[in-house]
Structures are given as structure tokens and as C-alpha cells.
N, C-alpha and C positions, 0 to 999 in steps of 0.2 A: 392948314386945313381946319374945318370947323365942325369940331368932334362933336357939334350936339344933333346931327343925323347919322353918324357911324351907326352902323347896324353892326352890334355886339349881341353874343350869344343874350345877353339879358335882354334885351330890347326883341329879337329874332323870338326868346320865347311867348315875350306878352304880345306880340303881334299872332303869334301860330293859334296862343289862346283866341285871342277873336277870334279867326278865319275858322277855327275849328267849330265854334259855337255856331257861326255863322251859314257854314256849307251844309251843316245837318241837319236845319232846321226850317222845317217846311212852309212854316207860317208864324209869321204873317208874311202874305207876299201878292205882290203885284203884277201881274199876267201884261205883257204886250202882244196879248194873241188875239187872231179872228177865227172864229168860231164858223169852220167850214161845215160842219153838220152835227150831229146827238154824240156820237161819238166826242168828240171835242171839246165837250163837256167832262173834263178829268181833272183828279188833282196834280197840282204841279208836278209833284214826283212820278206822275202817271208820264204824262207828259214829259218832263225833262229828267230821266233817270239819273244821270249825270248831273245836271245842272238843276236845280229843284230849290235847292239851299238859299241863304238871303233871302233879300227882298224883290229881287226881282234876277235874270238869267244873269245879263254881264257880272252883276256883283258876285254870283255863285261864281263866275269864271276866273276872276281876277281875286278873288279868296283862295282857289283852287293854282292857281299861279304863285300868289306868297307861300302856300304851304310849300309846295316844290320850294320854289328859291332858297327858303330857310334852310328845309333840308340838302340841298345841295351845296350849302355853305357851311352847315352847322350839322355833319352826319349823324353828331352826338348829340343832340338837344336832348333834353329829359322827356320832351313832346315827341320825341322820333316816332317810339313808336305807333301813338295813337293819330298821330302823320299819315303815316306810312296805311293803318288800317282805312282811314277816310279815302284816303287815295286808290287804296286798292277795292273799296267798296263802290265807289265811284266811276272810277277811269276803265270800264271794262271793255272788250269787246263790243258787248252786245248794247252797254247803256251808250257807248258814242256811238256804234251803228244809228240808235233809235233818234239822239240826236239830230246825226245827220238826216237821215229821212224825213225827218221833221221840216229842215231846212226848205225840202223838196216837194210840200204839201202845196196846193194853191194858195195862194194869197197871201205868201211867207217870204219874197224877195226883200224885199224891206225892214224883216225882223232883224230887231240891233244893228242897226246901220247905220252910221260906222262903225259907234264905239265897242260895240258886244262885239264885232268882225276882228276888230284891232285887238282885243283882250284874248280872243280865242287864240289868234296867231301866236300873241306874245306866251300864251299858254305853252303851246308848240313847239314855240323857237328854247324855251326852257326845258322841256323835255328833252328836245332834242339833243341839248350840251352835254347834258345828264347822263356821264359814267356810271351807270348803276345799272344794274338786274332788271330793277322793277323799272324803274326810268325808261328804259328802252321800250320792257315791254310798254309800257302805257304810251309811249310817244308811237311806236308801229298801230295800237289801237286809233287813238285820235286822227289818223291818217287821213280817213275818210272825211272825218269832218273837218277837219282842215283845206282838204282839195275843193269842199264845197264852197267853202268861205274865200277859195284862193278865186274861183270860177266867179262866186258872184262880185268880186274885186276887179276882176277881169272885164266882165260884163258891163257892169256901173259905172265908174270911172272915168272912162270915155264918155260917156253919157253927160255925167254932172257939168251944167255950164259956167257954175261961179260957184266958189269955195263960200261954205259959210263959217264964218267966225266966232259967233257972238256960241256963250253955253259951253261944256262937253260934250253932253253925249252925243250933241250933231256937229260938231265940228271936226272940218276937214282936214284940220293941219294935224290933230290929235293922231286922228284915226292914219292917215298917210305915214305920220312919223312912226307910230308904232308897226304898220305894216311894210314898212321901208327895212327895218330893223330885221324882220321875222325875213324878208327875200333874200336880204343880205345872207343871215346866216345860215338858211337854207339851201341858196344859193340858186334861187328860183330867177333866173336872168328874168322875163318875161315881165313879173308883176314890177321885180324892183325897176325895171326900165318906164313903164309905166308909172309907178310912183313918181320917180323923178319927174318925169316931164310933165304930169297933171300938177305937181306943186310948183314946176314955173311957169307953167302957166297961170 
């Protein structure tokens, strides 16, 4: 095996450090929003309670994913607890409701699609595994935004006529494999059957 990506408590901590710096920090940051009326004019954190951090949504999501992972690998990290406090500052009730609703504003089918859809999931499918207290709760809050992201997966999919390749963030094999993943372990028959057959097609 080739120890030089083993993720060791040492490595688990200087990554937690980024993600930390990262998820709390409002700006500078790059909006992929449309501006449905005065109102919509907010800052980030107005807007994505939850997700606000980085440079733009996905990256706040997939920050907020390595934090979990870490900690569910590493309970004891010396970062635990200031882990623990971003995430419970973060993952609440009310700021994934707001998320979610978000999702559900006009002109918002499209936001992060795929890759922010795929990073949310993988968010979820972490939570989800997550023997812990807090874990649970935060994985029952994200529920909602989850089933939104599961729906517009649902919706699209079928839709999309030719996978595109070229990039990340819009690539289709990224976003499916990681959503393949997240059905699996959920155990969402439905989307993961979908998955599959859109990627052989």
C-alpha cells in the first residue's frame, strides 16, 4: 500500500485546520445566484446559513464533509472540539430548513448541478454512518435538504441527453458516482436504480 495518502491523525488534523478556516469564513466568496427580487440582495450567510463559508456553496459543503469524516475517524483529534462547535453552529435545524427552501425559490433548479447535488449527498451519506449523538442529530436535520437534492436528481437525470465529460463541476460521471454512493448507503432503491442506468447509458 502507498502510505503517502494514509490519512493519519497528523494529516486528519492539518486538513480539519483548513476546512475550519474555510467553512467560517464569509468572504471572499463567489455567489452562483439569480437575483429573483430586493430581497435577494443578502449576504452570503444571509442567504446560505449553513453553507455561507469558502468561496463559493459546494466548497462550504465538502469542507463541512471532511470535518465529519475526520471526526468520525479521529474522535480524539486536538481539533475535536472546535469540530464539533462549527458543526453544531452550522448543521442546525433551522439553517438546513433555510437551505433547503432556498433550493425551492424560482430560478434555482440548476444551482450546483451536479457537483454541489453530489457533495451534499456525500455530506449525508457521512452523517448518516455517524454513531454519535450529535451526528444523528445533524444527519435527521439535513433530511430535508437532502430529499430536495434527492427529487431534483430524480427530476434531471432522465432528462440529461448526453453525459458531459470535460471539468468537475459539470461532470456527469463525478456527480453520479458520488450519488450512486450516497443511494447505496441509504438505501434509496429509486435514485440508485437511476444512477445506474443513466451511466450506461
Amino acid at each position: 500500500m502507498d502510505n503517502r495518502y494514509w490519512l493519519d491523525p497528523t494529516l486528519a488534523l492539518r486538513l480539519a485546520g483548513l476546512a475550519l478556516g474555510c467553512v467560517q469564513r464569509e468572504f471572499p466568496y463567489q455567489p452562483s445566484h439569480v437575483v429573483n427580487d430586493a430581497q435577494d440582495m443578502a449576504r452570503p450567510r444571509v442567504l446560505h446559513p449553513a453553507f455561507y463559508g469558502c468561496f463559493d456553496w459546494h466548497s462550504s459543503v465538502h469542507g463541512h464533509w471532511l470535518l465529519v469524516h475526520v471526526l468520525r475517524r479521529f474522535p480524539d483529534l486536538a481539533a475535536a472540539g472546535a469540530i464539533r462547535a462549527a458543526l453544531a453552529a452550522h448543521l442546525t435545524q433551522a439553517n438546513l430548513q433555510a437551505e433547503a427552501d432556498y433550493f425551492r425559490q424560482p430560478n434555482r433548479s440548476s444551482f450546483e448541478r451536479p457537483y454541489g447535488w453530489a457533495w451534499l449527498l456525500k455530506l449525508a451519506q457521512e452523517l448518516a454512518a455517524w454513531d454519535d449523538a450529535d451526528g444523528r442529530r445533524w444527519s435527521r436535520s439535513i433530511q430535508p435538504l437532502a430529499q430536495v437534492i434527492e427529487t431534483r436528481c430524480l427530476d434531471f437525470f432522465p432528462r440529461q441527453t448526453y453525459p458531459i465529460r470535460s471539468g468537475v463541476h459539470t461532470n456527469t460521471a463525478f456527480g453520479l458516482a458520488f450519488m450512486f454512493d450516497y443511494a447505496q448507503a441509504v438505501e434509496h432503491q429509486p435514485l440508485g436504480d437511476l444512477v445506474r442506468q443513466r451511466s450506461l447509458d
